[in-house]
C-alpha positions as CSV (number, residue, x, y, z in Angstrom):
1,X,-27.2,68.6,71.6
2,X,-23.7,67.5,70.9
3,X,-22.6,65.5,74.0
4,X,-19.0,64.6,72.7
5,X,-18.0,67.9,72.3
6,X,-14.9,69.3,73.8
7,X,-13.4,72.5,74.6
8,X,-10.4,74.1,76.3
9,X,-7.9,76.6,76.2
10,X,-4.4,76.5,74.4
11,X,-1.0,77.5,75.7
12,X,-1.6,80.8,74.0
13,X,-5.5,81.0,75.4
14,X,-7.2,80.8,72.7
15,X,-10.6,78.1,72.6
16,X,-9.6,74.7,70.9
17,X,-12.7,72.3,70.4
18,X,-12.7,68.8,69.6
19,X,-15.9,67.6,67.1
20,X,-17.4,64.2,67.7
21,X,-15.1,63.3,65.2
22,X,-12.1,64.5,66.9
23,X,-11.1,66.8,64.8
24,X,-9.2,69.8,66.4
25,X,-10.5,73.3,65.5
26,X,-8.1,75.8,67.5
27,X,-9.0,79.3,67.9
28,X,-12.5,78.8,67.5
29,X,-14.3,81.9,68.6
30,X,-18.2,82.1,69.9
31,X,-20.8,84.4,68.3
32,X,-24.2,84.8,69.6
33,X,-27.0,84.6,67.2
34,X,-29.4,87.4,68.6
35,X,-27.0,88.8,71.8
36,X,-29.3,91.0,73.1
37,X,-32.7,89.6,72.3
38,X,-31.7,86.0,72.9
39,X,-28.5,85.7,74.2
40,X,-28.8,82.2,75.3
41,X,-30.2,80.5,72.2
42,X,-28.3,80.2,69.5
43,X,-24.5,79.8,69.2
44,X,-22.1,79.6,66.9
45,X,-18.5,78.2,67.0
46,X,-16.4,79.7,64.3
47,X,-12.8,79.0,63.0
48,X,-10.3,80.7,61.6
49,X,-11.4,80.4,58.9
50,X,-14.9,82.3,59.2
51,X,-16.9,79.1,58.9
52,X,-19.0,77.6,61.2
53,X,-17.5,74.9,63.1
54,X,-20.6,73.7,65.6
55,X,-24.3,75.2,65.7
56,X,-25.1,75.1,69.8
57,X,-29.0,76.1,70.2
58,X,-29.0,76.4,73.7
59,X,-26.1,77.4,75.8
60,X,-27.6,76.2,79.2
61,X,-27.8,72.7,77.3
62,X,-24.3,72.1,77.4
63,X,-22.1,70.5,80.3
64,X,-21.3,72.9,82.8
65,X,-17.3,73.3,82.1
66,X,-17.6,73.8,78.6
67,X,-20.7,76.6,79.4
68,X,-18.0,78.8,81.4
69,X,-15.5,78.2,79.1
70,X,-17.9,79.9,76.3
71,X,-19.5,82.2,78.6
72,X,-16.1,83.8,79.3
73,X,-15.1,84.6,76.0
74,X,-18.6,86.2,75.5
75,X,-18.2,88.8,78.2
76,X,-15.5,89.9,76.4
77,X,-16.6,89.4,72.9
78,X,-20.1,91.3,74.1
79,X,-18.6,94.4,75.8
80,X,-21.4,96.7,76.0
81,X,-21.8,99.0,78.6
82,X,-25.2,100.6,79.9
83,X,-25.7,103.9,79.1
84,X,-27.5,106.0,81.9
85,X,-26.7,109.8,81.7
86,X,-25.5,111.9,79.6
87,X,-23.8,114.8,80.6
88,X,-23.0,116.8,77.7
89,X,-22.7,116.8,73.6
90,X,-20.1,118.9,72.0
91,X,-22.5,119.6,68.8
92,X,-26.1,118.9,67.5
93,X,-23.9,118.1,64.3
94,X,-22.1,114.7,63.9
95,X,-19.4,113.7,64.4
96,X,-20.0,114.8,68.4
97,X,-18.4,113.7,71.1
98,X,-20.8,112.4,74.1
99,X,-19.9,112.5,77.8
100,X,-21.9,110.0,79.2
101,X,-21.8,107.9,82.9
102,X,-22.4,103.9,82.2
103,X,-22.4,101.0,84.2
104,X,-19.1,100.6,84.1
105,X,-18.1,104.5,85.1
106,X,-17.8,107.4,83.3
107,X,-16.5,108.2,80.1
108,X,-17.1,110.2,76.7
109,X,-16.9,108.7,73.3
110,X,-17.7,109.8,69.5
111,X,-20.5,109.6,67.6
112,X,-20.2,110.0,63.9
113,X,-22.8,109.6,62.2
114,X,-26.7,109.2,63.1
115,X,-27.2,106.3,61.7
116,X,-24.9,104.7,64.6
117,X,-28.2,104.8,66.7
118,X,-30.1,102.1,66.0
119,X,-33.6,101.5,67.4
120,X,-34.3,98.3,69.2
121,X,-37.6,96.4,70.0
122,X,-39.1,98.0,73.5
123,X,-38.0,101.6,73.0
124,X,-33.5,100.5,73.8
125,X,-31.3,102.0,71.7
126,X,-27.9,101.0,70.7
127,X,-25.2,103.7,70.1
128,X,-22.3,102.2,68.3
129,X,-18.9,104.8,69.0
130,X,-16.3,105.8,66.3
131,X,-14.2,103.2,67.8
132,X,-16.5,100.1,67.5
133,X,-18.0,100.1,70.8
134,X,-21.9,99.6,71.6
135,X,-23.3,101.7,74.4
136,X,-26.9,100.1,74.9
137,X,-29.9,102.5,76.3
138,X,-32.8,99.2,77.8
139,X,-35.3,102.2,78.2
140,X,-35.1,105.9,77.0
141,X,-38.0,106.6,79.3
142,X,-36.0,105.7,82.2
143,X,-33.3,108.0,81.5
144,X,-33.4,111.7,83.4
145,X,-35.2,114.5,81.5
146,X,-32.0,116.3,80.8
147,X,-30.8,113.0,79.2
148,X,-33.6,112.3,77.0
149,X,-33.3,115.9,75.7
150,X,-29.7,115.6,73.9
151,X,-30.6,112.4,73.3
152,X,-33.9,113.7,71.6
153,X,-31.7,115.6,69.1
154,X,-30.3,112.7,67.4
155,X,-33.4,110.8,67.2
């Protein structure tokens, strides 16, 4: 893949990599091609600029260091809690705001418009909140019955 490449954190913490040609690129940031259907393939560095810096195809290709370094800045970049109850929905209308438990605790968000559900290969949903966050569903059929049934009305 690209064996000379280099990658660290600046004084202020944001990624600097170094190109085969040692060119600096500071406050590169990563963005996963397909993060939930392949989050390990295909990864782009971008600058500052908004142009790809580096194509990586495989993360698990690259040295071990620079893999954490990356992998870190994912996790937050990814943020996307699991969905697994919800409790209650103010309205059948949108906007509505959801209270839900996730895997990260519990916690109630708004949905604004339908359309923010979006329909994923292998019966997952993503939910996308009025402030930017995605709650992802892996398997409407494994949610409880009362779950599926608000959910049901959006759908």
């Amino acid at each position: 893949m690209t064996p000379q490449l280099q990658l660290a954190r600046d004084a202020f913490g944001r990624l600097v990599m170094t190109d085969e040609d040692g060119q600096r690129h500071e406050g590169v940031v990563p963005v996963r091609a397909f993060p939930l259907s392949a989050p390990g393939d295909g990864l782009s560095l971008v600058g500052n600029d908004g142009r790809e810096c580096l194509w990586i195809d495989r993360l698990d290709a690259l040295p071990a260091e620079v893999r954490a370094l990356l992998e870190a800045e994912l996790v937050a970049r990814d943020f996307a809690p699991t969905l697994q109850k919800l409790h209650k929905v103010s309205s059948f209308g949108v906007p509505s705001t959801w209270q839900v438990s996730t895997d990260r605790g519990d916690t109630q968000f708004v949905l604004k418009a339908e359309e923010d559900i979006r329909r994923l290969e292998g019966g997952a949903l993503l939910i996308a909140s009025a402030h930017g966050v995605q709650f992802r569903i892996p398997d409407v059929k494994a949610l409880d019955r009362g779950s599926r049934k608000l959910l049901e009305r959006f759908l």
